[in-house]
DOMISE-104337 format. One record per residue (C-alpha): chain; x, y, z. Coordinates in steps of 0.001 Angstrom, whole numbers, m for minus. Layout:
N
+---+---------+---------+---------+
: c :      px :      py :      pz :
+---+---------+---------+---------+
: A :       X :       Y :       Z :
...
+---+---------+---------+---------+
***
This chain:
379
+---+---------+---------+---------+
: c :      px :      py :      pz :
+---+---------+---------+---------+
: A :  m11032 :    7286 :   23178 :
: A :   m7962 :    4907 :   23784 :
: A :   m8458 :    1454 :   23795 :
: A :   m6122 :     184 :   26680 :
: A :   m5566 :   m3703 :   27027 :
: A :   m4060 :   m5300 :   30394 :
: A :   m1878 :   m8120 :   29960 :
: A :    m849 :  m10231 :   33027 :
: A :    2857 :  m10039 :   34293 :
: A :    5061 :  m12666 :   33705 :
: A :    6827 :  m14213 :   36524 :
: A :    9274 :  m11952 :   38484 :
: A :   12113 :  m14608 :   36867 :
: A :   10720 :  m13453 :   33305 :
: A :   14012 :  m11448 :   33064 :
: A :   15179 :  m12035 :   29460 :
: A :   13641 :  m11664 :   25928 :
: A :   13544 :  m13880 :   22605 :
: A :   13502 :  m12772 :   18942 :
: A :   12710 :  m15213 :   16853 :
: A :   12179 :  m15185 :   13116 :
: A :    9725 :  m16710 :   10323 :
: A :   10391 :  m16778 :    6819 :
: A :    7802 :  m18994 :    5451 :
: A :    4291 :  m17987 :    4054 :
: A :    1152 :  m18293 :    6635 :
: A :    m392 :  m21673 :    7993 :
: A :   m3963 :  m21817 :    7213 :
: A :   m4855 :  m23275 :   10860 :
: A :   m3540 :  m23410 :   14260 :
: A :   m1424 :  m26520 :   15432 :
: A :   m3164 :  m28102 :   18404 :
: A :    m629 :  m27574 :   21354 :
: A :     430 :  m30988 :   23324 :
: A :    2146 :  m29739 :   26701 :
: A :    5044 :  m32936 :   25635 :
: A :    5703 :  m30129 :   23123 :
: A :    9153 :  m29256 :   23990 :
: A :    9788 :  m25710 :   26017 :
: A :   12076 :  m23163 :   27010 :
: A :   13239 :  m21525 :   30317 :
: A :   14850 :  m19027 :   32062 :
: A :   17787 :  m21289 :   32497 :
: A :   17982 :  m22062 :   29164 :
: A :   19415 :  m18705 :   28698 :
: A :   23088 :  m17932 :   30155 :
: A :   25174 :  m14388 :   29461 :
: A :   28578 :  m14836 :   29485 :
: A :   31360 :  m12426 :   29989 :
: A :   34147 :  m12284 :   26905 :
: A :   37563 :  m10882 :   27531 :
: A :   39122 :   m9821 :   24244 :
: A :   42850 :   m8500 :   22895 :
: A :   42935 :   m5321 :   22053 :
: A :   44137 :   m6853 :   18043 :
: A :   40798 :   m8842 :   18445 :
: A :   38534 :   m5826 :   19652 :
: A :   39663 :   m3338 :   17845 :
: A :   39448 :   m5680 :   14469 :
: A :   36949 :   m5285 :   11627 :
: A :   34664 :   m8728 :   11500 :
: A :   31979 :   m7621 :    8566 :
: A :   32649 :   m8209 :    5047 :
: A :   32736 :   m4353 :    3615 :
: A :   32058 :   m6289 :    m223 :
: A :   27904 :   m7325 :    1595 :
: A :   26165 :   m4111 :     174 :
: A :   24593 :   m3716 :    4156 :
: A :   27516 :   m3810 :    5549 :
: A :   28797 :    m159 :    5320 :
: A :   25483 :     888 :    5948 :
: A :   25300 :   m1107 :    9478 :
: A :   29202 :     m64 :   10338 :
: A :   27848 :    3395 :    9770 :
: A :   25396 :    2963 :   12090 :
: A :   27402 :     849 :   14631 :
: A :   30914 :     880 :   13351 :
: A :   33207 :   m1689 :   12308 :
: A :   35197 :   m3184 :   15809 :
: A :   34403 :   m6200 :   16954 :
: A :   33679 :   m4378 :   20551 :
: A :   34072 :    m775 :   21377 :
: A :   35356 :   m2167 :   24968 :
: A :   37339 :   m5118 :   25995 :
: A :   35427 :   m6779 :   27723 :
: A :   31755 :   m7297 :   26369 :
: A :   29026 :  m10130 :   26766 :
: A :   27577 :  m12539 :   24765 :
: A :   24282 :  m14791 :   25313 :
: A :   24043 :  m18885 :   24513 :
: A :   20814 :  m21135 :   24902 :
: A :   20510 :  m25086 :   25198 :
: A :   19823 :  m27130 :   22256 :
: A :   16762 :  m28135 :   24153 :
: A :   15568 :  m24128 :   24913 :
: A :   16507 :  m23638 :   20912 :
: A :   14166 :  m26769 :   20070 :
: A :   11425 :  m24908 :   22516 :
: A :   11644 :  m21789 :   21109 :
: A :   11430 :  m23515 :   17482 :
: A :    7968 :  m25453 :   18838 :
: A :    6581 :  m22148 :   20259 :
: A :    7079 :  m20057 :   17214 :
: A :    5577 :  m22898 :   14492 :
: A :    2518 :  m23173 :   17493 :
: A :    1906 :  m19467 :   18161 :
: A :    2497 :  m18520 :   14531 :
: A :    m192 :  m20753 :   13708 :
: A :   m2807 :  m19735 :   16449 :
: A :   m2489 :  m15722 :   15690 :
: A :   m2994 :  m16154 :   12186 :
: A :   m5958 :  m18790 :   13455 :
: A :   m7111 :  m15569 :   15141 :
: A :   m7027 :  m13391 :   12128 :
: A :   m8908 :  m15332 :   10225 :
: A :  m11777 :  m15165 :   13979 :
: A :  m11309 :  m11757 :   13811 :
: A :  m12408 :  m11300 :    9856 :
: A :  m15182 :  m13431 :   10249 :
: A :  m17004 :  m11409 :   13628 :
: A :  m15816 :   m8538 :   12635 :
: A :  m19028 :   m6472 :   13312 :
: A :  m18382 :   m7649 :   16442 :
: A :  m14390 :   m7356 :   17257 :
: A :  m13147 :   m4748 :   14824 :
: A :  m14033 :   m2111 :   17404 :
: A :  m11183 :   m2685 :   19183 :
: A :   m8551 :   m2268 :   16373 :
: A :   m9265 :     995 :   15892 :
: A :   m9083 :     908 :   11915 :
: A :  m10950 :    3150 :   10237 :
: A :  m14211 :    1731 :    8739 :
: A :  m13704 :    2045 :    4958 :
: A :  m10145 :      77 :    5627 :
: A :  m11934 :   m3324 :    6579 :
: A :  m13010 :   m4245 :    3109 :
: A :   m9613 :   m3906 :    2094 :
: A :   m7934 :   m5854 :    4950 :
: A :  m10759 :   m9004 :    4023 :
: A :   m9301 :   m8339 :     454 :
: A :   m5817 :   m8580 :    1634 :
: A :   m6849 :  m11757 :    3422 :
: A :   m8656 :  m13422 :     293 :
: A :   m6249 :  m12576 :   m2098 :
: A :   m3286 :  m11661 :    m187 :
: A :   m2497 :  m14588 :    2570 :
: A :     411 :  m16136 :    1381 :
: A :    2153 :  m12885 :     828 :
: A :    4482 :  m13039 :    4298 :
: A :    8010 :  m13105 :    4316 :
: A :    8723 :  m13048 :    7430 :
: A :    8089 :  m12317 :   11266 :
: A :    8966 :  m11672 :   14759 :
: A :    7331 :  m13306 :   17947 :
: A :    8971 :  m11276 :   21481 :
: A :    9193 :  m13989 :   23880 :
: A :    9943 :  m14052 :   27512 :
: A :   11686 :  m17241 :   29056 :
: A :   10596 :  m17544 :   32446 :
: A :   10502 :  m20335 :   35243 :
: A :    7017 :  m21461 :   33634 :
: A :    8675 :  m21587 :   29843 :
: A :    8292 :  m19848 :   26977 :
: A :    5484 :  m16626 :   26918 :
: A :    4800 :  m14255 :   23910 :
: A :    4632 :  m10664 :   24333 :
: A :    3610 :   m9924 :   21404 :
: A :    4010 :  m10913 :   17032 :
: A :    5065 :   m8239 :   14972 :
: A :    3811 :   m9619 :   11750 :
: A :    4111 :   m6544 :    9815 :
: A :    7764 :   m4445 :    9704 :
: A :   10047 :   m7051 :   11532 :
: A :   13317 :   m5651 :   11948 :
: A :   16592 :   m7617 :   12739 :
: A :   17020 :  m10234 :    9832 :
: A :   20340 :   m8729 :    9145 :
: A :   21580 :   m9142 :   12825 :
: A :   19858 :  m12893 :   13256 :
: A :   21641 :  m13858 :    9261 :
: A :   24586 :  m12378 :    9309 :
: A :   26155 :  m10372 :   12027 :
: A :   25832 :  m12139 :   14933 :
: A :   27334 :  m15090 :   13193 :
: A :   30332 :  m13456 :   12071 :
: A :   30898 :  m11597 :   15875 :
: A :   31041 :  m15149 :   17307 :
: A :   33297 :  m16026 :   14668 :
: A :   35457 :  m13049 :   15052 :
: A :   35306 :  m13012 :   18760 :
: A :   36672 :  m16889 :   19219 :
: A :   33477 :  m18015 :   19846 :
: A :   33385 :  m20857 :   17272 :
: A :   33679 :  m23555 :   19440 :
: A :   31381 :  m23132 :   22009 :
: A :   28311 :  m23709 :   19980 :
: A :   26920 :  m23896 :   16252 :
: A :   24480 :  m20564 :   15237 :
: A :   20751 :  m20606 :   15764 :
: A :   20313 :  m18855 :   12536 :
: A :   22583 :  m19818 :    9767 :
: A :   19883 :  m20630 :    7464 :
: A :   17748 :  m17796 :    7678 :
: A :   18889 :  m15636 :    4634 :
: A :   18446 :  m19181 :    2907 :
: A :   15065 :  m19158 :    3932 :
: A :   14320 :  m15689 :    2928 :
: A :   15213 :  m15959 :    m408 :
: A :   13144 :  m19468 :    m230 :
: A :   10181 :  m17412 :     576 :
: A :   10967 :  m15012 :   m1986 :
: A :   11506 :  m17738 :   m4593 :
: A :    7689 :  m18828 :   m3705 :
: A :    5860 :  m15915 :   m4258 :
: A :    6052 :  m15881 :   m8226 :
: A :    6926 :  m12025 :   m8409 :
: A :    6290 :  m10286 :  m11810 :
: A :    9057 :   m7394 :  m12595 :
: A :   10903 :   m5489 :  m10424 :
: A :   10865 :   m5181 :   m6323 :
: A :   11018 :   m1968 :   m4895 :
: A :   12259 :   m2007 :   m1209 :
: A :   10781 :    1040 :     453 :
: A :   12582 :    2481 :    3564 :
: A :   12873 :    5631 :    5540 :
: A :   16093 :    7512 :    5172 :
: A :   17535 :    5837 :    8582 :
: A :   20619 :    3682 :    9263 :
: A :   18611 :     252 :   10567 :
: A :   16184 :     532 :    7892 :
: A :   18513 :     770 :    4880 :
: A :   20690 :   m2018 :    6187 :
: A :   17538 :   m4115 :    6773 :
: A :   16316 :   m3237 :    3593 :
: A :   19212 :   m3736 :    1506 :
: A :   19896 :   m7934 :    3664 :
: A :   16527 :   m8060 :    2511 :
: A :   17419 :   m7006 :   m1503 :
: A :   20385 :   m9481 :   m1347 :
: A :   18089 :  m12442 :    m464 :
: A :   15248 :  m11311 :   m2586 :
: A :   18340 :  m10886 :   m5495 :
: A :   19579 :  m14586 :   m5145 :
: A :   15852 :  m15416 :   m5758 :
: A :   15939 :  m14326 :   m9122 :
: A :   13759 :  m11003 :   m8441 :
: A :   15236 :   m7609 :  m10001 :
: A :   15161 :   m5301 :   m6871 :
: A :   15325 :   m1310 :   m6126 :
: A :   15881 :     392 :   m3473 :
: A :   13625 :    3324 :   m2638 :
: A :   14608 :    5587 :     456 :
: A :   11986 :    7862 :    1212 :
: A :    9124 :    8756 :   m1132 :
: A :   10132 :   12024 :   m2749 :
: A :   11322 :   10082 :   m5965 :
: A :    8053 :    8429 :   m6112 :
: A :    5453 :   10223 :   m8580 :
: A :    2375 :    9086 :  m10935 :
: A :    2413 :    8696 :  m14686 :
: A :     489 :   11774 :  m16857 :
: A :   m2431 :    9878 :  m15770 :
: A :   m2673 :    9831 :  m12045 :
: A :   m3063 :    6076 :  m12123 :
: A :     752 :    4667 :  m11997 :
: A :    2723 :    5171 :   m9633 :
: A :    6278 :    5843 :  m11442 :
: A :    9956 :    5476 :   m9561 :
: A :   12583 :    8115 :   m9960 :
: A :   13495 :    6275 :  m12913 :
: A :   10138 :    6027 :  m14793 :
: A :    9351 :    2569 :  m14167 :
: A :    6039 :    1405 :  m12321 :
: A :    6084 :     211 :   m9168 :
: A :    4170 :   m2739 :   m8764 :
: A :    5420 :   m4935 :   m6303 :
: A :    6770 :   m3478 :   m2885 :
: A :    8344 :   m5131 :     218 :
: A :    8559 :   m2333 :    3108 :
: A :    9839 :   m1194 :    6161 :
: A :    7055 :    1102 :    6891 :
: A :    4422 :      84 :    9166 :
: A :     679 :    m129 :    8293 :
: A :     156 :    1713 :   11219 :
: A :    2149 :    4467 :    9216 :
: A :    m552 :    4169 :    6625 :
: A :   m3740 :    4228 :    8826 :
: A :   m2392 :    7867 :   10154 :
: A :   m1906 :    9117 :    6834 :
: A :   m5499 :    7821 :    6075 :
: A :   m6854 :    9208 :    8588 :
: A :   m5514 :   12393 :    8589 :
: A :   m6818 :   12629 :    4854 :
: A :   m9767 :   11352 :    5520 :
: A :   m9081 :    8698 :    2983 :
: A :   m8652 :   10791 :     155 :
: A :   m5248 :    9742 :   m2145 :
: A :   m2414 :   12758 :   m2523 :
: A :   m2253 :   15005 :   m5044 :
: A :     794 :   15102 :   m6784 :
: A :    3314 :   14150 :   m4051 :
: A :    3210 :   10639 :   m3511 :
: A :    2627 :    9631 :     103 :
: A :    3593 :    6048 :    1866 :
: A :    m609 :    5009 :    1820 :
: A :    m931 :    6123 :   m1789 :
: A :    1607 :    3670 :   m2419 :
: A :     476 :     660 :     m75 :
: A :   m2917 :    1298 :    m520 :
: A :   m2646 :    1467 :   m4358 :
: A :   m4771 :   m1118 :   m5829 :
: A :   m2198 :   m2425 :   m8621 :
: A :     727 :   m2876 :   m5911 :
: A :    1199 :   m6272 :   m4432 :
: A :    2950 :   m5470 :   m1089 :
: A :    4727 :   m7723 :    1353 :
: A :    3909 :   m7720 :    4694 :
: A :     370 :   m7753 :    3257 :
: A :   m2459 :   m5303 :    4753 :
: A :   m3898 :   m8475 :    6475 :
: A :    m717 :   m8728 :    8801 :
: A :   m2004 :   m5244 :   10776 :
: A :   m4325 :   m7746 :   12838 :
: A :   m1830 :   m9674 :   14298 :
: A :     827 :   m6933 :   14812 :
: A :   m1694 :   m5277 :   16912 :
: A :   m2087 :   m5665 :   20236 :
: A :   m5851 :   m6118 :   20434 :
: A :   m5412 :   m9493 :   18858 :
: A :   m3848 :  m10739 :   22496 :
: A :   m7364 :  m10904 :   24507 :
: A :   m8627 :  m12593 :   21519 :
: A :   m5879 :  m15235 :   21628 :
: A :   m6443 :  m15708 :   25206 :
: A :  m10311 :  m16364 :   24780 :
: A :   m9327 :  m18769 :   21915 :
: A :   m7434 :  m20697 :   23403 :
: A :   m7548 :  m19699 :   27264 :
: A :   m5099 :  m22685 :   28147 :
: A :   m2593 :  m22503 :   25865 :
: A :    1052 :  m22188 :   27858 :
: A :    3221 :  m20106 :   26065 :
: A :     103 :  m16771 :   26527 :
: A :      38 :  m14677 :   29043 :
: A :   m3647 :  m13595 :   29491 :
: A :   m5116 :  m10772 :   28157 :
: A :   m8629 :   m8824 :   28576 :
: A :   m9976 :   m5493 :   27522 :
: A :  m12361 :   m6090 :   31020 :
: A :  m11317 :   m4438 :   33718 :
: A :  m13043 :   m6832 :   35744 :
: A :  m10655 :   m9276 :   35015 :
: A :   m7838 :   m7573 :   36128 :
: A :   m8250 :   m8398 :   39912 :
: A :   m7545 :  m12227 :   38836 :
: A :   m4047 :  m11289 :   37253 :
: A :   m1769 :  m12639 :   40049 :
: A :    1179 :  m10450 :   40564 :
: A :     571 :   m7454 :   38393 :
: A :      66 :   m6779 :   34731 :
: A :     818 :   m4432 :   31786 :
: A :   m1559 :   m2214 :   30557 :
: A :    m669 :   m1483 :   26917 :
: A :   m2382 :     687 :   24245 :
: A :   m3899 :    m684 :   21215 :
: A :   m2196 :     831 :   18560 :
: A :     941 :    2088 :   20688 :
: A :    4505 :     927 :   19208 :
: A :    8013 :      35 :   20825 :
: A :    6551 :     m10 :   24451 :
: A :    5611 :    3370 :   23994 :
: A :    2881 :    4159 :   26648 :
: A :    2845 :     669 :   28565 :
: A :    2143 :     859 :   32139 :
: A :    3277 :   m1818 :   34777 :
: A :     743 :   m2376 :   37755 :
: A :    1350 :   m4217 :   40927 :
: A :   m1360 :   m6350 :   42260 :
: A :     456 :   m7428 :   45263 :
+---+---------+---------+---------+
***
């Protein structure tokens, strides 16, 4: 069976959602919250419409030299806007500082959580639905493996209340390229320059920080599926991994991907071993591999899990990071700390459900990109 999870509704003026990215390794404890923390709010958040020339919409704005570039123009091509007329968001320096308190707070608290989870985990790994034999693995991960991040995403909705968290994707976060680089050159491109100063300049800085930290021996593969977003993602990544000082290669797919005359290493297409990876996949990508092999390695053809799973290969997001990508870590959150302001309560208990003023969302465990979320009304 499905484990199902309800999640109270935000506020009807919860209209508009946050990305926000991390690029620094994990906090060991949560920060206690102080409600004189600052917040952000709906109107802290404005669209605006942009009228452009035709010479200004019709212009390239992406540096074609940026190895991701052709790969993202592929996928989106290279205009500034396919119409001429087009939108654009800004938010107050006050709802940037909120959003900048919520993230360092909540980042803190869900890998607070983790850490509750591994240690009653008789208890609460039920609800993750990871198989059994995976759990030593993931306390492994945890032991060994902690300061292995990179980076992050926490989905936030501003509302009239202030800042709330959907959810943290902790594992495969996906638009670094369009926080680092593109945005900022679209503003720039569009006349935009003046109205404000970017809310992520620094963040391929900060990657390759990160990267610079983590004291990587040899090469970095960067493993991707053969799609547009992930290749472009994958190679921003490379770049800021490559001004670290860390020799980097792509992988697309796994059919290059073999083992040594052994059946121990696991070789690249050019015979070298692949022993530290940074991916796009998901674990969740890995627990349905393992469990439709019952946990028995490929033979021969290299699969995803043979390679994340492999015990020589020291991979970024690390296995740990499934617990607070999934979405059975929000009721836990919201029995740890039942008053914190930026949650919006959780339960797995029905029960509780009749309290949720409003409505809620009831959302499947291990179920990805809103797939399968249902929105109840309890008026």
């Amino acid at each position: 069976m499905t484990t199902a999870i309800a999640t109270e509704a935000s506020a009807p003026a919860a209209i508009h959602s946050s990305r926000t990215k991390l690029a620094q390794a994990a906090a060991s404890s949560a920060v206690p919250l102080n409600h004189t923390f600052p917040n952000s709010y709906k109107d802290d958040l404005a669209v605006h419409t942009l009228q452009v020339s035709p010479e200004v919409g019709h212009a390239r704005y992406l540096d074609a030299s940026l190895p991701y570039v052709p790969v993202f123009e592929e996928q989106y091509g290279p205009e500034v806007s396919s119409s001429l007329q087009t939108k654009y968001y800004t938010l107050t320096e006050s709802g940037q500082a909120g959003i900048e308190a919520a993230t360092d707070s909540l980042h803190a608290l869900f890998v607070q959580a983790t850490e509750h989870v591994l240690l009653h985990q008789e208890a609460l790994a039920p609800y993750f639905h990871i198989p059994a034999a995976l759990w030593p693995r993931i306390q492994h991960s945890w032991a060994h493996h902690k300061n292995d991040t990179i980076s992050g995403r926490l989905d936030f909705a501003l509302t009239d209340q202030g800042t709330k968290v959907y959810e943290y994707n902790a594992d495969s976060a996906s638009c670094l390229m369009e926080c680092g680089y593109t945005q900022d050159a679209w503003s720039k491109a569009a006349g935009l320059g003046s109205i404000g100063r970017s809310n992520s300049a620094t963040l391929f800085s900060q990657l390759t920080a990160a990267w610079k930290g983590k004291n990587v021996q040899g090469t970095l593969h960067l493993l991707c599926d053969d799609d547009p977003e992930e290749r472009y993602h994958s190679l921003y990544m490379k770049a800021a991994a490559e001004a670290a000082g860390i020799p980097c290669t792509l992988v697309v797919g796994v059919q290059e991907l073999h083992y040594d005359e052994d059946g121990v290493t696991i070789l690249d297409g050019q015979n070298h071993p692949v022993r530290n990876v940074w991916k796009t996949w998901a674990w969740q990508t890995v627990i349905s591999q393992y469990e439709a092999g019952n946990g028995a390695a490929s033979s021969g053809h290299v699969q995803v899990m043979d390679v994340m799973l492999h015990p020589s290969v020291r991979v970024f997001e690390p296995l740990w990071t499934v617990l607070p990508s999934s979405k059975a870590i929000l009721p836990i959150l919201s029995q740890l700390a039942p008053d914190n302001p930026y949650l919006l309560r959780s339960t797995f208990d029905a029960a509780d459900i009749a309290t949720f003023k409003g409505g809620y969302v009831a959302k499947p465990v291990m179920g990805r990109t809103g797939a399968n979320d249902q929105l109840y009304s309890n008026c």
